[in-house]
N, C-alpha and C positions, 0 to 999 in steps of 0.2 A: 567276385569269383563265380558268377553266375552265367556268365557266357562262355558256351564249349567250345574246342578248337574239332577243326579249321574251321575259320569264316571265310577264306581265302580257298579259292581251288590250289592245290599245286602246281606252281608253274614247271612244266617239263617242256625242256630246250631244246630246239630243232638243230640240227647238225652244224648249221650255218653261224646261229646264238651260241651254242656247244664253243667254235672256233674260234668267236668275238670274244668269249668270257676268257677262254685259256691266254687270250692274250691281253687282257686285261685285267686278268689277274695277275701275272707276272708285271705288267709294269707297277701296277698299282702296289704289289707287296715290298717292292723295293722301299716305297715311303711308307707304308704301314710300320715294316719293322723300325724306322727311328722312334714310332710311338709322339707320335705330334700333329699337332690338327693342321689339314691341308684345304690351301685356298684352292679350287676350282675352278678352270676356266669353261664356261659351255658355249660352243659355236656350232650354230645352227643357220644354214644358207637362210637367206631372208629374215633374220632376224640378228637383232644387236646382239655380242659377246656380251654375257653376264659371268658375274661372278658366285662363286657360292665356296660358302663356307665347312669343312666336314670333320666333326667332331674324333680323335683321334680312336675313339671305343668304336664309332659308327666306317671307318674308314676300314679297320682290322675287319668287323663286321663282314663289310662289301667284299672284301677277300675273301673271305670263307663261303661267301653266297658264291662268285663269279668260280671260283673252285671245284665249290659242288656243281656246276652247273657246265663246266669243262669238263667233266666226267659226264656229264648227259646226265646227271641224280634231278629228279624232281625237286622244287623248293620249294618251303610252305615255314612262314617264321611263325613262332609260337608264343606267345607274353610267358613269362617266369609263373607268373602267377595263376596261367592257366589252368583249369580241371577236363582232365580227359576221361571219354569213356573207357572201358577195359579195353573194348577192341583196339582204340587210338593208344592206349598206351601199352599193350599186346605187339602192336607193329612196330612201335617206337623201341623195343629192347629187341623186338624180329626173335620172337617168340609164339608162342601158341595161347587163345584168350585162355583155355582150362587151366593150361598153366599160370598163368597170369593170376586169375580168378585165387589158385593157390597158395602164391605168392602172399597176396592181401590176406589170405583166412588163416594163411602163418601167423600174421603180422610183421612179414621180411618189408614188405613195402605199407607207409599211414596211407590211408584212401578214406573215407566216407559214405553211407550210404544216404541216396535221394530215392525214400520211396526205398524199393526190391533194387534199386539198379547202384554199383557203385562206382566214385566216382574219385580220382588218382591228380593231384597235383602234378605240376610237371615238376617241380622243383623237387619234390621228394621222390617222382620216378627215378633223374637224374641222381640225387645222390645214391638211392638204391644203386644204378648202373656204374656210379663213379667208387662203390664203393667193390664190387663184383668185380671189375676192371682192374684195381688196385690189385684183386686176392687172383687175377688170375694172372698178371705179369707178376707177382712175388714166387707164384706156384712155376713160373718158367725160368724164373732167374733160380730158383732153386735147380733145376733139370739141367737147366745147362751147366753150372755150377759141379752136378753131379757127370757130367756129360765130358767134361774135363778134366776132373780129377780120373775118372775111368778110362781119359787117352781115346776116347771114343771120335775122336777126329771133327769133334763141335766147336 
């Protein structure tokens, strides 16, 4: 756990890449969603058809990349296991570091200090977010719930 993210720049897709992925995303999600690993074919002028084989978690995966990347979003993959600095994991909930920084000295988010600097697992930023996520679509299903019984035309 000793190596920070990114080690990878973000790839951000040119208009043209943008156009490739939205269409590659849609055929490709057609066989993601069976949930089953797909054989490959790659043809490349001057070179021989090979095959390749793609793991059905690693197939869903490529969806979700060629997605965000149809929207023009930068991509940059993270290991689970990853430690981020505040600022990196500051961006990742698209928040502000002080805030962030607060977060940890609640104790809302586990992080660790190295040294005066600290340092945020991705896997536990994620739950943090997935847990915030949960309480804010329960706080809308309540609204609209309320939103209805009041005839309010929701």
């Amino acid at each position: 756990m000793n190596s920070l993210i990114p080690k990878a720049e973000p790839v951000v897709p040119t208009a043209n890449e943008a156009l490739l992925a939205r269409e590659s995303s849609q055929l490709l999600a057609l066989y993601a969603s069976e949930h089953r690993n797909l054989n490959i074919q790659i043809v490349e002028k001057g070179h021989p058809p090979e095959s390749l084989a793609l793991p059905a978690s690693a197939v869903r995966l490529l969806v979700d990349i060629l997605t965000e990347m149809a929207k023009g979003n930068a991509i940059t993959p993270i290991p689970i296991h990853a430690e981020l600095t505040t600022k990196q994991a500051a961006d990742l909930l698209n928040v502000s570091r002080p805030y962030l920084v607060r977060l940890l000295d609640e104790g809302a988010i586990s992080h660790r200090k190295v040294g005066t600097h600290r340092r945020v697992l991705f896997s536990d930023l994620m739950a943090y977010k997935n847990q915030v996520d949960k309480a804010r679509m329960k706080a809308l299903d309540e609204l609209a719930e309320q939103a209805q019984k009041l005839n309010m035309g929701y």
